[in-house]
C-alpha positions in Angstrom: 65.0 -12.0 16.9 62.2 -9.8 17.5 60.5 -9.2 14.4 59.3 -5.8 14.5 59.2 -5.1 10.8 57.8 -8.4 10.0 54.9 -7.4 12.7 54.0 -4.3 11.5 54.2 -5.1 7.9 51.6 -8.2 8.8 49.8 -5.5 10.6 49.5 -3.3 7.2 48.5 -6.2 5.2 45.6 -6.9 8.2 44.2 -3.4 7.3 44.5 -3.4 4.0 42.3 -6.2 3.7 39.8 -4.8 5.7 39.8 -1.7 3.3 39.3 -4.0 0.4 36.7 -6.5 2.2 34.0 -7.4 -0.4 36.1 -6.3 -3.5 36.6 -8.4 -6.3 40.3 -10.3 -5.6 42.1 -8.7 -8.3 43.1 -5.8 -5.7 44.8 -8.4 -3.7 47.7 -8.0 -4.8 50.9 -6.7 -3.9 51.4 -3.8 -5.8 47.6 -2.4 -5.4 48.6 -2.8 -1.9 51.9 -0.7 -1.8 50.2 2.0 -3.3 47.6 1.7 -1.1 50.6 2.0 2.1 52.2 4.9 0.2 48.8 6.7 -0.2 48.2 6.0 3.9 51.3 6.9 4.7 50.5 10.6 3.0 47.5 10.9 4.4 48.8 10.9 8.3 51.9 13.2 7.1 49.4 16.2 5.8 49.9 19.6 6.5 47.2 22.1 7.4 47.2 25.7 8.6 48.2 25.9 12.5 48.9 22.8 12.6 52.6 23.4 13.9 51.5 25.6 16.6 48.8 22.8 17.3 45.9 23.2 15.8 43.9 19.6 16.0 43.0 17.5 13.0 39.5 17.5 14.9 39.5 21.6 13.9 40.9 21.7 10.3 38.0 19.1 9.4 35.6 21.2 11.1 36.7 24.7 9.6 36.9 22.2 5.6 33.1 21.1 6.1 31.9 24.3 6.6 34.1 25.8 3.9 32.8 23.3 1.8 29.2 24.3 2.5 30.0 27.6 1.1 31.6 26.8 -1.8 28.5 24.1 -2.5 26.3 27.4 -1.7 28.1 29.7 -4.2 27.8 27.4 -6.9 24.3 26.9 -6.4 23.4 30.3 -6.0 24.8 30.7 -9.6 23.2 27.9 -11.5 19.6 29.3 -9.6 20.0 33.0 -11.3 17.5 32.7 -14.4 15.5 30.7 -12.7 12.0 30.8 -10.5 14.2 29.3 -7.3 14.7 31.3 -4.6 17.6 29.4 -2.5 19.3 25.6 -3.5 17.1 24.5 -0.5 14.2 25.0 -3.1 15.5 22.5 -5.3 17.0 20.0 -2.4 13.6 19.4 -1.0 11.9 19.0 -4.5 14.9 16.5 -5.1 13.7 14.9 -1.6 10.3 14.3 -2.4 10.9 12.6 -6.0 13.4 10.2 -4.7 11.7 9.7 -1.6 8.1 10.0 -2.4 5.3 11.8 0.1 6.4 12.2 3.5 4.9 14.6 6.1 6.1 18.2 6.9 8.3 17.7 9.5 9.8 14.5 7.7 11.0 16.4 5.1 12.7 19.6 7.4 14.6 16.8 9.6 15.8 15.1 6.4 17.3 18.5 5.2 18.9 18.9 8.7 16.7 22.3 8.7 14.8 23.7 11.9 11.1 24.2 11.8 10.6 27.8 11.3 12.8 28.1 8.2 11.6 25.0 6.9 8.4 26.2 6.6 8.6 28.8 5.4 10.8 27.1 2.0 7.7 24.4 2.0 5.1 27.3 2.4 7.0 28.9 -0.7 7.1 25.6 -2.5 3.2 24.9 -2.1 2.5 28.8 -3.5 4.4 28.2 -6.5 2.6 24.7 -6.8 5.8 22.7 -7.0 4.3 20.7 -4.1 0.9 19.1 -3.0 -0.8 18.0 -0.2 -2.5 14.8 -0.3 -3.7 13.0 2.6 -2.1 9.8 4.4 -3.2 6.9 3.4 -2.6 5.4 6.6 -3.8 8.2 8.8 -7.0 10.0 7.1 -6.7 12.9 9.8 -2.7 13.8 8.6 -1.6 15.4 5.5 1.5 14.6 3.2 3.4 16.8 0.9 4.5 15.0 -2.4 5.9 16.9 -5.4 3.5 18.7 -8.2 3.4 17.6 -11.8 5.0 21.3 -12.1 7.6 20.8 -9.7 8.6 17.4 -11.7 9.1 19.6 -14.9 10.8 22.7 -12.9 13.1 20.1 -11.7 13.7 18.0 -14.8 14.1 21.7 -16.6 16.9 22.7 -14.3 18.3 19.2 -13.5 21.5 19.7 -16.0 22.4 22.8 -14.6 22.1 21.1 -10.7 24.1 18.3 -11.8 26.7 20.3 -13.4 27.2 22.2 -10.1 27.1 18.8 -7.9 29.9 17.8 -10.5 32.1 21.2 -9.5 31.7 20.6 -5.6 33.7 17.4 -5.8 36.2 19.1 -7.9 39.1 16.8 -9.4 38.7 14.0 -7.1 38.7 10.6 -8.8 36.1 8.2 -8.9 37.9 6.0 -6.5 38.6 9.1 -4.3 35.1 9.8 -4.6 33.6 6.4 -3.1 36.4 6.3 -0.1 34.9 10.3 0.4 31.2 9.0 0.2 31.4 6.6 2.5 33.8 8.5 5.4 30.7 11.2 5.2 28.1 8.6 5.0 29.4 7.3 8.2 29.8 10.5 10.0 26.3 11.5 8.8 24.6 8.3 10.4 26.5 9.3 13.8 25.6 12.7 13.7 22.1 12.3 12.4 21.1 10.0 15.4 22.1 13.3 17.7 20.0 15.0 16.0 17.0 13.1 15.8 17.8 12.2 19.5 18.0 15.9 21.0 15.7 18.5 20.6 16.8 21.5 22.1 20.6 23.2 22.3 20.7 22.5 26.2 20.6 18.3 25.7 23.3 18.6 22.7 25.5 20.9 25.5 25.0 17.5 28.1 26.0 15.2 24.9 28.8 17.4 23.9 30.1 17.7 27.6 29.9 14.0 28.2 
C-alpha cells in the first residue's frame, strides 16, 4: 500500500505545528487543528476579480494594498477636519517621535517610507507649528535631532481617541486572531521590502533589483 493520504495528512499536521510553534499546548489538539485545515483549505480556493481569465495572486494583493492605503487615507482625512493637522502624515510622524524618541531628519522620512522633499516639507510644517524641536545630539555636538514639543504631546494626546477610532475602522471586522496572523504576514513583507529600500537609492538600482 502506498499511503498517500496517510502522507499528506502527516504532512498537514507538520505545518500546522509550525503555525502554532511557541503557543501554549492547548491548540494541539485535533479539533483546533481541523479548523485550522478547513480555514487553509479556503484560503487557496479564493476568488478574486480576473482571476479566471488569469489574473496572478501576485496582482490582486498588489491592487488590495494600495486600496487599502486609500481607504486608511479617507478615514484619516475625516477624523483630521476640526483639527490644526494638515495631512495623517502630520500625526504619523508625531506618533514616530513619541514612541521612538529623537532621531535625526532623515531618520524619521525613511521610517515613514517618505522621500526627502516631501518629508521636509511635513517636518518644516511640524517645527512652525511647534509640535517638534530641535535639540542637539548628544553623541555628535555638530548634528541636530528633532524630538516632539511639549505642544505636539498635548495635540497628540488631544486627538489620540479620534486616531485610534480610525486605526480601529481600517482593520474592519477582522478578529483578533485574524488580526495577529495579518500583523505578522505584513510585518514580514515590511522587513523584506524595507531592506530594498534602505539598500537602493535611486529608481534605476530598484529597476536592476526588480529585473533580477
Amino acid at each position: 500500500m502506498r499511503y498517500l493520504l496517510v502522507k499528506e495528512l502527516i504532512k498537514q499536521v507538520e505545518e500546522y505545528e509550525l503555525f502554532c510553534a511557541g503557543d501554549e499546548l492547548s491548540k494541539y489538539d485535533f479539533s483546533k487543528f481541523k479548523s485550522w485545515l478547513n480555514s487553509d483549505l479556503t484560503d487557496k480556493n479564493i476568488i478574486w476579480d480576473g482571476k479566471e481569465n488569469g489574473r496572478s495572486l501576485d496582482s490582486i494583493i498588489n491592487t488590495l494594498i494600495v486600496h487599502m492605503n486609500r481607504y486608511a487615507k479617507l478615514y484619516s482625512k475625516a477624523i483630521i477636519m476640526d483639527t490644526p493637522f494638515v495631512s495623517q502624515e502630520d500625526f504619523i510622524y508625531l506618533i514616530n517621535l513619541r514612541a521612538c524618541g529623537p532621531m535625526t531628519k532623515m531618520d524619521l522620512i525613511k521610517r515613514n517610507v517618505h522621500e526627502k522633499s516631501p518629508g521636509m516639507q511635513i517636518i518644516g510644517r511640524l517645527v512652525t507649528n511647534g509640535w517638534i524641536d530641535q535639540v542637539d545630539d548628544l553623541k555628535d555636538r555638530r548634528a541636530k535631532l528633532i524630538c516632539i514639543s511639549e505642544n505636539g504631546l498635548k495635540l497628540l494626546d488631544k486627538h489620540m481617541n479620534q486616531i485610534r477610532k480610525a486605526s480601529h475602522v481600517v482593520t474592519g471586522d477582522l478578529t483578533e486572531e485574524e488580526k495577529y496572523k495579518l500583523a505578522s504576514l505584513l510585518l514580514k513583507l515590511d522587513a523584506f521590502h524595507s531592506d530594498i529600500y534602505h539598500k537602493y537609492d535611486d529608481s534605476e538600482e530598484v529597476l536592476k533589483f526588480i529585473n533580477k
